[in-house]
C-alpha positions as MATLAB code, in Angstrom:
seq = 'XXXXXXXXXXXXXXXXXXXXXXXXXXXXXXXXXXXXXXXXXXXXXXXXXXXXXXXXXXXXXXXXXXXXXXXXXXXXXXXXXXXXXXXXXXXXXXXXXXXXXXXXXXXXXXXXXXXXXXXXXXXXXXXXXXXXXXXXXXXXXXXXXXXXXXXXXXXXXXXXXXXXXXXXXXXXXXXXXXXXXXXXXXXXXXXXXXXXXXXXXXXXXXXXXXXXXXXXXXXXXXXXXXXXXXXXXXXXXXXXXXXXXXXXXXXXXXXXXXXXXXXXXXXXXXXXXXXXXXXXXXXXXXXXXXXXXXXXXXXXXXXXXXXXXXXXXXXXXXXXXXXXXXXXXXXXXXXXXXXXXXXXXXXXXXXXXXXXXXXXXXXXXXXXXXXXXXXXXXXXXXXXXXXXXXXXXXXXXXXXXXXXXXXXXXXXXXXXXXXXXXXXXXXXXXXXXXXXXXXXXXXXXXXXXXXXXXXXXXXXXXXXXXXXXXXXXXXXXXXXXXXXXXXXXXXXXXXXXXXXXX';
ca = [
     -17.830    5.580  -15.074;
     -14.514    3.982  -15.455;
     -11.255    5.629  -14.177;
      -9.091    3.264  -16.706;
      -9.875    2.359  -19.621;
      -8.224    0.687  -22.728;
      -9.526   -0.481  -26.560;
      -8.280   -2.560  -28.314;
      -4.980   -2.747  -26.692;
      -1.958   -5.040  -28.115;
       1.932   -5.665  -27.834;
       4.002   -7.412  -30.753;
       7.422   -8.500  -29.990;
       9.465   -9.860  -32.841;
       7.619  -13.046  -34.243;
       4.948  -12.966  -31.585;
       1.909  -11.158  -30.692;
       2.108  -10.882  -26.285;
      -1.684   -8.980  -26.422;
      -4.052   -8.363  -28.769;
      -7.068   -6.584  -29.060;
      -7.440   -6.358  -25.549;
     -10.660   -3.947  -23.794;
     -10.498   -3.484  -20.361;
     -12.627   -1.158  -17.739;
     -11.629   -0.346  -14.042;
     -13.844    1.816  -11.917;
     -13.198    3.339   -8.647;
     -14.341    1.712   -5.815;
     -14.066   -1.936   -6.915;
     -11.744   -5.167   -6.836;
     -10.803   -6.200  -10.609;
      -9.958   -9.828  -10.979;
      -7.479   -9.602  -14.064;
      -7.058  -13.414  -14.304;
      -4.953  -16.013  -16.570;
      -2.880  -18.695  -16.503;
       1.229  -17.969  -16.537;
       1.624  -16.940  -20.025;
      -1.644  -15.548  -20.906;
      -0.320  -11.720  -21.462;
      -0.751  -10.548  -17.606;
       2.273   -9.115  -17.184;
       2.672   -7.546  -20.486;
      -0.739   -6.052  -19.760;
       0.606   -4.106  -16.572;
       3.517   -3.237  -17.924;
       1.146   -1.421  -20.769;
      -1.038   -0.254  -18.211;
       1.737    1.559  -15.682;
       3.600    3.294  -18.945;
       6.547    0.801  -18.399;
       6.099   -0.124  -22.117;
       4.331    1.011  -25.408;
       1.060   -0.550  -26.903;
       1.603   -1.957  -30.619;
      -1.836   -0.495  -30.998;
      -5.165    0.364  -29.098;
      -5.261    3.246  -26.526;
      -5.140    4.031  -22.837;
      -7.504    6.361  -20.934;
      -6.934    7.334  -17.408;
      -9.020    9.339  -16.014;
     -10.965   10.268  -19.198;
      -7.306   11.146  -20.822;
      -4.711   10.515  -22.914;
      -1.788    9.093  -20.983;
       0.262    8.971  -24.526;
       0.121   12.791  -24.576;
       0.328   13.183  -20.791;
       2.545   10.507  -19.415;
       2.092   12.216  -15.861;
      -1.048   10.132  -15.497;
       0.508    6.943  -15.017;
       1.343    8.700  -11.540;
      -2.149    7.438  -11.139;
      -1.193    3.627  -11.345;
       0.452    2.108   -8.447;
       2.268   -1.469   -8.946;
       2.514   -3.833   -6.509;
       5.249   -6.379   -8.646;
       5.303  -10.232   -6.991;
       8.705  -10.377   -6.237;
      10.067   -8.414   -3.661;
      11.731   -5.285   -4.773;
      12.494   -3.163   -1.764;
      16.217   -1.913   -0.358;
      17.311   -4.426    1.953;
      20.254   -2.074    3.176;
      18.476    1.153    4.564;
      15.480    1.224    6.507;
      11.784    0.383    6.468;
      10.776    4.538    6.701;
      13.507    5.317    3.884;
      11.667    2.298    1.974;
       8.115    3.629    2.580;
       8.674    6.884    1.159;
      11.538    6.715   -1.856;
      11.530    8.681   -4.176;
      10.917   11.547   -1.446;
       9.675   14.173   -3.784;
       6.966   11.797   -4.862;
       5.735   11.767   -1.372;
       5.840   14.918   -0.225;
       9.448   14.870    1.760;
      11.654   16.826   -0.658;
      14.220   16.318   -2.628;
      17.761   16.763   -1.526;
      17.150   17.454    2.680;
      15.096   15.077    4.424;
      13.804   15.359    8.346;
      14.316   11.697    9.336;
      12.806   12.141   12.174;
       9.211   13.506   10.461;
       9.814   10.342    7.986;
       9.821    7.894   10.823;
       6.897    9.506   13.053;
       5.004    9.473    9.192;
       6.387    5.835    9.028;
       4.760    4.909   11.859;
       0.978    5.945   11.733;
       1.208    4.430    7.895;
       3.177    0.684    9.629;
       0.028    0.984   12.133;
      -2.144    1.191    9.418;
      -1.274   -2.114    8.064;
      -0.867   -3.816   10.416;
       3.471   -4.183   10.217;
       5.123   -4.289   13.513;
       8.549   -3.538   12.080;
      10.079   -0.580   13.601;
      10.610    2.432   10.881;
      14.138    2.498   11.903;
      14.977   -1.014   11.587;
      16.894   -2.122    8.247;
      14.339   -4.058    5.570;
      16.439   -6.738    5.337;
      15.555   -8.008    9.285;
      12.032   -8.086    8.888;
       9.743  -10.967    8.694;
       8.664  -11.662    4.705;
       5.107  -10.749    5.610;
       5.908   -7.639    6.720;
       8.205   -6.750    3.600;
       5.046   -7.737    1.055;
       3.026   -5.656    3.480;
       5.708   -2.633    3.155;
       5.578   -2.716   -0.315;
       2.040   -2.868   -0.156;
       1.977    0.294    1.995;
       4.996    2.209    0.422;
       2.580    2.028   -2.976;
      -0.024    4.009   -0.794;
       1.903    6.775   -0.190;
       2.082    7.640   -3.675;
       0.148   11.028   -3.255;
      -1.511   10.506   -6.665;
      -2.477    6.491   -6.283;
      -6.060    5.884   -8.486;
      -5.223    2.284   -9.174;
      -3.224   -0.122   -7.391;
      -2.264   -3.242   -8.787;
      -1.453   -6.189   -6.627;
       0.575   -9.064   -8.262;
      -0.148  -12.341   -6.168;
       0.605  -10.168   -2.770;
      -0.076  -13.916   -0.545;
       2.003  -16.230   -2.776;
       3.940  -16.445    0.292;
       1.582  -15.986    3.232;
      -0.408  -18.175    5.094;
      -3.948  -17.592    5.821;
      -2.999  -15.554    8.908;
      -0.795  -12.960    6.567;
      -3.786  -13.095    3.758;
      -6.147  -12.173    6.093;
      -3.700   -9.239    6.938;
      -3.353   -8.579    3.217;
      -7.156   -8.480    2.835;
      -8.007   -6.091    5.543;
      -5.477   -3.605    3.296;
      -7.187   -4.608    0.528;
     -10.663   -3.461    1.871;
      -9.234   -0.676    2.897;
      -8.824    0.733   -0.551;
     -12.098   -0.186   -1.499;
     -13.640    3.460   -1.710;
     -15.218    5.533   -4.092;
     -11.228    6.983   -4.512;
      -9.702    3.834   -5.077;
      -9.894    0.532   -7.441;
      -7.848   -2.241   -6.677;
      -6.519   -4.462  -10.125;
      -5.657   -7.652   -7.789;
      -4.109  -11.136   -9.972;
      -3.936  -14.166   -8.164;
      -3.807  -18.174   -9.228;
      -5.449  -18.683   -5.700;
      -9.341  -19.337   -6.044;
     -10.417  -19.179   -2.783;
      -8.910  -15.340   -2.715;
      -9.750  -14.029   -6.002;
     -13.667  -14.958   -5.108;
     -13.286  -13.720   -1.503;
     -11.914  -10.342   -2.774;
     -13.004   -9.726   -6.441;
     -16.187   -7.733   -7.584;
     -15.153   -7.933  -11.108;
     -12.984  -10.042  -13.712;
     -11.436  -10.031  -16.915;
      -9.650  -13.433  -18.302;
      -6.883  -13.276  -20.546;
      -6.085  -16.559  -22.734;
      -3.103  -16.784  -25.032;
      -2.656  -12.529  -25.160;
      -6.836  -11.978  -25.526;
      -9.724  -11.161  -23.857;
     -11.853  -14.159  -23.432;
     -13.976  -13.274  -20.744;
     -15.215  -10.186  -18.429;
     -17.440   -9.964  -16.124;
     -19.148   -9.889  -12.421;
     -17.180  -12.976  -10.369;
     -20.941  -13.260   -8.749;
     -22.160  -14.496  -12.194;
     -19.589  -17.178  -12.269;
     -17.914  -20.017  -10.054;
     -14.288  -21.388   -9.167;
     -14.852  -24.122  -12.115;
     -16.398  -21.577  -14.277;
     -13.026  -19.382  -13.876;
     -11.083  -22.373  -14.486;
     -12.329  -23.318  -17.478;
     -12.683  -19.869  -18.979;
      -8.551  -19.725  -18.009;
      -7.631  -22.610  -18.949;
      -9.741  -23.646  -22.164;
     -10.156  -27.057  -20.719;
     -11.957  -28.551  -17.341;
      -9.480  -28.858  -14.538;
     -10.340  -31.504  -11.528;
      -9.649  -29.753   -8.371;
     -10.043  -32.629   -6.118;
      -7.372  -34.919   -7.590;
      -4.615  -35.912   -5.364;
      -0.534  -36.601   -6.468;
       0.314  -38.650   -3.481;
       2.691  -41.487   -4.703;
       0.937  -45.080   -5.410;
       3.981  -46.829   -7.181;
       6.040  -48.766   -4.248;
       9.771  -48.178   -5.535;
      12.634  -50.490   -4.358;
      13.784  -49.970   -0.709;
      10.337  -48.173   -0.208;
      10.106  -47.603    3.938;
      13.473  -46.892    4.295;
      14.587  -43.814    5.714;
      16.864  -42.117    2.918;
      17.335  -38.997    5.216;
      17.444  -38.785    9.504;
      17.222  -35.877   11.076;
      18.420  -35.726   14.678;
      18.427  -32.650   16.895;
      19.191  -30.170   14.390;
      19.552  -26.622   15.636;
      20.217  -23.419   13.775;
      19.178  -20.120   13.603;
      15.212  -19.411   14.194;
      14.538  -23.629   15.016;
      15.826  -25.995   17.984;
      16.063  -29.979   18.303;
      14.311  -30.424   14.909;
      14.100  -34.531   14.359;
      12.315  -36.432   11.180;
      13.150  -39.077    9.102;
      12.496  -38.934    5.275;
      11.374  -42.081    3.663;
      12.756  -43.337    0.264;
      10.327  -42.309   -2.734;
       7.913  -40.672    0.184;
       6.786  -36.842   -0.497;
       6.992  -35.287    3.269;
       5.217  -32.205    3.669;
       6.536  -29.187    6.046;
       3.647  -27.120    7.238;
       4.089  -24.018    9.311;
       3.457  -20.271    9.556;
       5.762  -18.148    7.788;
       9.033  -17.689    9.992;
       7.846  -20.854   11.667;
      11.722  -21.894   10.811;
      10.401  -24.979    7.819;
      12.787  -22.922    5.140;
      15.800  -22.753    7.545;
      15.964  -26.242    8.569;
      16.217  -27.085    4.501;
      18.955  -24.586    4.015;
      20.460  -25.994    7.250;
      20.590  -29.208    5.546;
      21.522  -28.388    2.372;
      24.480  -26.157    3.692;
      23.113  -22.789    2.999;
      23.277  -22.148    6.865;
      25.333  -22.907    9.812;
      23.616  -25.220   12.309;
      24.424  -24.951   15.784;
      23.715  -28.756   16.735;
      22.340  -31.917   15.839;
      23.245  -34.537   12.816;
      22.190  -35.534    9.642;
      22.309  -38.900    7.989;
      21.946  -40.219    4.515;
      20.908  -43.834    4.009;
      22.623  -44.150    7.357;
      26.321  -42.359    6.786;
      27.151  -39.091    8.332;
      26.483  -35.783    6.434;
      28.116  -32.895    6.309;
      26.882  -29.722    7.279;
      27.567  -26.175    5.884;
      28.857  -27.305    2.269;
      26.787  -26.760   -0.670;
      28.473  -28.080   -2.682;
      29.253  -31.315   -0.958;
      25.474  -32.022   -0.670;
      25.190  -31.680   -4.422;
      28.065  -34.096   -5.017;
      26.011  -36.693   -2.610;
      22.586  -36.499   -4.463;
      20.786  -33.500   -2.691;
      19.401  -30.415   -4.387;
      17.185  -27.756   -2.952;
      14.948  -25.744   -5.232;
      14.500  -22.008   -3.069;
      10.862  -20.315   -3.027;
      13.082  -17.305   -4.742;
      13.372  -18.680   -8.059;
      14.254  -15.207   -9.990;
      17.024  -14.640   -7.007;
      18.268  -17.681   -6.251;
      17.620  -20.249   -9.094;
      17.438  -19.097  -12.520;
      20.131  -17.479  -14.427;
      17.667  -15.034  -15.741;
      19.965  -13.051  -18.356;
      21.022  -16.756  -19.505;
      19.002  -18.922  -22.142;
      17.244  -21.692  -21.463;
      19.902  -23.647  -22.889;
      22.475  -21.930  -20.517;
      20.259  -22.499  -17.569;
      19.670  -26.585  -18.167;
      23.072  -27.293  -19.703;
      25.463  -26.003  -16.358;
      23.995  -29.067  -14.487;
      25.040  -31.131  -17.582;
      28.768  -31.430  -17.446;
      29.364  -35.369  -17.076;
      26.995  -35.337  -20.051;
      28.418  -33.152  -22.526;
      31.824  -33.375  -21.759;
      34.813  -34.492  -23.738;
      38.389  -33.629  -24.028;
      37.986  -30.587  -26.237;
      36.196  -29.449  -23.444;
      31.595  -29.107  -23.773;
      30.334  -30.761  -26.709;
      28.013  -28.162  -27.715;
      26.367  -30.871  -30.016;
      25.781  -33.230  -26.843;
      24.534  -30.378  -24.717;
      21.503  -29.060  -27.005;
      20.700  -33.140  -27.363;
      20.420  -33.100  -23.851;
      18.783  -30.023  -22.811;
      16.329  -30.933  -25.699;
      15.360  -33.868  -23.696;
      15.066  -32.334  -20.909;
      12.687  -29.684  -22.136;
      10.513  -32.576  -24.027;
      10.835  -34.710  -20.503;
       9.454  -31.756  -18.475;
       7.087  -29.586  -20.948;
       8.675  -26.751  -21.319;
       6.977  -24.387  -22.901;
       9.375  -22.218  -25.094;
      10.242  -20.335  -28.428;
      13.770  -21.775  -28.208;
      16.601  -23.540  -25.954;
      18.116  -19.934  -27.243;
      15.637  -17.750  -25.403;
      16.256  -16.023  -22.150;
      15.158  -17.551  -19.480;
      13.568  -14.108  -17.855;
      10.934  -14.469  -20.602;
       9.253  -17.350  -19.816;
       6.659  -17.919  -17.644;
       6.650  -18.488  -13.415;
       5.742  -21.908  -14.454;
       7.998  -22.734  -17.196;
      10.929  -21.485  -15.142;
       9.824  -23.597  -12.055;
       9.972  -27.149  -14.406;
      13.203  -25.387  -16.489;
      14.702  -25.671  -12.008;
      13.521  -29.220  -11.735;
      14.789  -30.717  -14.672;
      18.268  -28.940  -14.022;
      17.759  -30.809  -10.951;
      17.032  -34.353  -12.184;
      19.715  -33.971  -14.379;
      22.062  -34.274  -11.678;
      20.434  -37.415  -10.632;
      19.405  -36.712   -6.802;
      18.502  -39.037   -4.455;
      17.003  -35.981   -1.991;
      14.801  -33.345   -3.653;
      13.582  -30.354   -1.501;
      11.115  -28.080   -2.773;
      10.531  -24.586   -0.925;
       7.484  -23.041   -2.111;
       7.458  -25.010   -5.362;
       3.809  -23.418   -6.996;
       4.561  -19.414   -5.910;
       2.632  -17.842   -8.401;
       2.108  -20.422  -10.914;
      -1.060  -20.980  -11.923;
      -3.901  -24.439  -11.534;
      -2.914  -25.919  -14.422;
       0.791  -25.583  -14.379;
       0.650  -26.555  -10.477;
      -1.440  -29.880  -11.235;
       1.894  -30.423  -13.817;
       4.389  -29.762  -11.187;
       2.482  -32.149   -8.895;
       2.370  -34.815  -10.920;
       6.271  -34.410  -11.935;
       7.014  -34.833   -8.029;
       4.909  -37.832   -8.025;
       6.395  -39.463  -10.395;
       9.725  -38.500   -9.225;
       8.774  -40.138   -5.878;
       7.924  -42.972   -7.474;
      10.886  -43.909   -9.297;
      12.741  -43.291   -5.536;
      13.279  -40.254   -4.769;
      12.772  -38.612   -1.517;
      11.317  -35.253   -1.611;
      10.494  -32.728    0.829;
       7.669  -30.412    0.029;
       7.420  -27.140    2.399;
       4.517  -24.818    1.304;
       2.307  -22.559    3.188;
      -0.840  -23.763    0.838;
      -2.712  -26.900    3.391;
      -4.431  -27.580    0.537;
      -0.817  -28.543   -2.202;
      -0.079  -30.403    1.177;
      -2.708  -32.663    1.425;
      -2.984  -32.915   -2.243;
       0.527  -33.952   -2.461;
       2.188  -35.662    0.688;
       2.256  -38.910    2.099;
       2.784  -37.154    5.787;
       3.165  -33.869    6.981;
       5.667  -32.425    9.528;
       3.872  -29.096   11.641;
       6.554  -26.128   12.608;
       5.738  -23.397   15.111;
       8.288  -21.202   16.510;
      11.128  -23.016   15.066;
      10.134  -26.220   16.949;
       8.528  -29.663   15.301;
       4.989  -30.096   17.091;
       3.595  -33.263   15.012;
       4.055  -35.991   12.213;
       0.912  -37.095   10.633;
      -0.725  -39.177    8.063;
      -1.656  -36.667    4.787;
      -4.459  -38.694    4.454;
      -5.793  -39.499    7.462;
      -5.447  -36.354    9.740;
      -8.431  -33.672    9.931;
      -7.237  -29.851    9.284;
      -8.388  -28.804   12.264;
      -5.668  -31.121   13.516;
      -3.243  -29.938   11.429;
      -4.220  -26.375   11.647;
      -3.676  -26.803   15.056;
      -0.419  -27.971   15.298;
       0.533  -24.972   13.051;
      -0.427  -22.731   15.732;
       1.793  -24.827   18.523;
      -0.609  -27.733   19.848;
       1.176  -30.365   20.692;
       0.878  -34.095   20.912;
      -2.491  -34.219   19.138;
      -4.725  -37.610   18.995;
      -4.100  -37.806   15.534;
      -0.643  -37.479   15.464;
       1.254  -40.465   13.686;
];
């Protein structure tokens, strides 16, 4: 019998329909695959689903009741959101079990030290080797999407628990982490609602699936009665090719010459870091998470202080620690943390394109607002952007949409270095295969880009050659092409000076 059920379920926002006639059916002691691609009425879905928001129409039944007449049962539904959401400023036990009276430690006096012995047993349980006392905002990013994983479990009255792509930032050695929890919950007390745009995970976890398209129900079913294309196809509406590759094939002028050099570059969490990037080449940066790939690129860029070492573009000294300076010389760097460090998101779309457009749209009366639409138009044709209006907040659009809303800000500004951190975090196959094939072409008309992402498989897809990180230390260079994974994979975990190495 199901623990949570809903018929006919829909949302209407003004001028649109976000879910419609939607019938879903979670039982206890099972992994639901609620699948889509960005767009497709997930989100509005959980937000129905946790009492966050209102249904147009339909009904919800938890527990064989009505949560509209008993909103205490969403207590029930636990939300794991993709985005971390935690308190960076007090501590990983004062994380795990806010609010207090929802776990069981009171409400105004609190015994810290029963929080952090109860801290402990529940960190040991999953696997997080953060201390309970130490401050969220020092631990490793595994260990945060793990804690929020965890502080979800000690709601009291947990049913459901919905994950929202808990790996998009993990390598297979954190997802294998995340999967143990996940298995963990799979009792005859528990059902798991898990969404991910990673294949490989949804049919390595899932027992069931339901596939949203466009705000319905288009599909639902046992994931043992289908297959990865199969998924695809039912998400997409179309046939997607998994195997093709975006490597660049178009030799642009100056091609083989090194646009960026890296020498002995030190910061914090990496040592003696050296590369060369190659003019319209796509370099890949492969490494465990706090491997130290995302700090050298914010090292570069300015973000953080190095300690030693030099940079050079097309052979003249850069400078180091000035933001702003490396977007005045033609570099941009595009952060895994889009919502927190990239959009604008209480800003339109308009907003969020056009403050990379001043040489554009200026003139003496100050921004033509005629020449700005013109050109944020463009840009939105240029990069398929999927959107009501240039008007529309950018919050509201999709992971996806957002992600090529960030790139064509960037092109805008006409860079000569592109860095991508995490560029596909939970965007889905379709959208990613569009993102690809905008950095190819990028590449192509001479642009250098850098590609870190924890995903071998957007690595070999995409890069020409692919730098390994382990411990904040650069153990190989290799051909994308020609190098084995078990080479590569190797490297990742700190073998050096492998046969295949280029």
């Amino acid at each position: 019998m199901a623990f949570l059920e809903t018929h006919g379920l829909g949302r209407d926002f003004p001028g649109v329909s976000a879910l419609n006639d939607v019938d879903l059916s979670i039982e206890l002691g099972r992994v639901h695959v609620l699948a889509g691609e960005n767009g497709a009425g997930k989100s509005t879905l959980v937000k129905l689903l946790t009492g966050t928001d209102r249904p147009s129409r339909g009904s919800i039944s938890i527990d064989g009741k009505d949560p509209a007449e008993d909103p205490s049962l969403f207590r029930n539904i636990a939300y794991v959101p993709q985005e971390l959401t935690l308190f960076p400023h007090l501590s990983v036990a004062e994380n795990l079990f806010l609010p207090y009276d929802r776990t069981g430690h009171g409400r105004n006096i609190v015994n810290r030290r029963r929080l952090e012995s109860e801290a402990a047993t529940v960190l040991a349980r999953f696997g997080i080797t953060a201390s309970p006392a130490a401050f969220v905002r020092t631990i490793s990013v595994p260990d945060q999407q793990l804690l929020q994983i965890a502080r979800a479990s000690t709601n009291k009255n947990m049913k459901v628990l919905i994950l929202d792509e808990p790996t998009s930032s993990l390598t297979s050695t954190e997802v294998d982490r995340v999967f143990q929890v996940i298995s963990g919950f799979r009792d005859s007390e528990h059902a798991i609602i898990f969404i991910s745009h990673k294949m490989d995970e949804v049919f390595s976890i899932g027992d069931d699936c339901t596939v949203l398209r466009n705000g319905e129900k288009v599909e639902a079913g046992h994931l043992a009665d289908t297959d990865v294309n199969g998924l695809i196809r039912a998400m997409s509406g179309e046939t997607i090719h998994l195997g093709d590759t975006f490597r660049p094939e178009v030799v642009p002028p100056g091609d083989g010459d090194a646009i960026l050099t890296v020498r002995g570059l030190s910061g914090p969490h990496f040592e003696n870091v050296d590369f060369d990037l190659k003019r319209g080449e796509i370099l890949g940066f492969a490494g465990l998470v706090g491997a130290g790939r995302s700090e050298v690129m914010q090292t570069i860029f300015g973000y953080i202080k190095a300690t030693a070492g030099a940079v050079e573009m097309e052979g003249k000294p850069w400078t180091l620690g000035d933001t702003a300076a490396s977007i005045r010389n033609g570099m941009i760097y595009l952060s895994e943390e889009r919502k927190q460090h990239g959009i604008l998101p209480l800003m339109s779309v308009r907003d969020n394109i056009g403050i990379s457009l001043y040489d554009q749209t200026a003139s003496v009366f100050g921004i033509s607002a005629r020449k700005e639409r013109a050109c944020v138009a463009d840009i939105i044709k240029a990069y398929d952007i999927k959107t009501s209006s240039m008007g529309k907040q950018i919050m509201f659009l999709s992971g996806g949409n957002q992600q090529k809303a960030l790139i064509g800000r960037a092109m805008a500004q006409q860079p000569r270095v592109l860095i991508f951190d995490e560029p596909t975090k939970g965007i889905d196959v379709r959208t990613k295969a569009e993102i690809y094939r905008i950095m190819k072409g990028l590449a192509e008309q001479g642009v250098g880009i850098i590609l870190v992402s924890s995903e071998m498989e957007e690595l070999r897809k995409c890069a020409t050659r692919i730098v390994t990180m382990h411990s904040g230390k650069v153990t190989g260079s290799f051909d994308a092409a020609g190098t084995s994974n078990e080479t590569l994979v190797g490297a990742i975990f700190g073998k050096e000076n492998t046969p295949d190495a280029a």
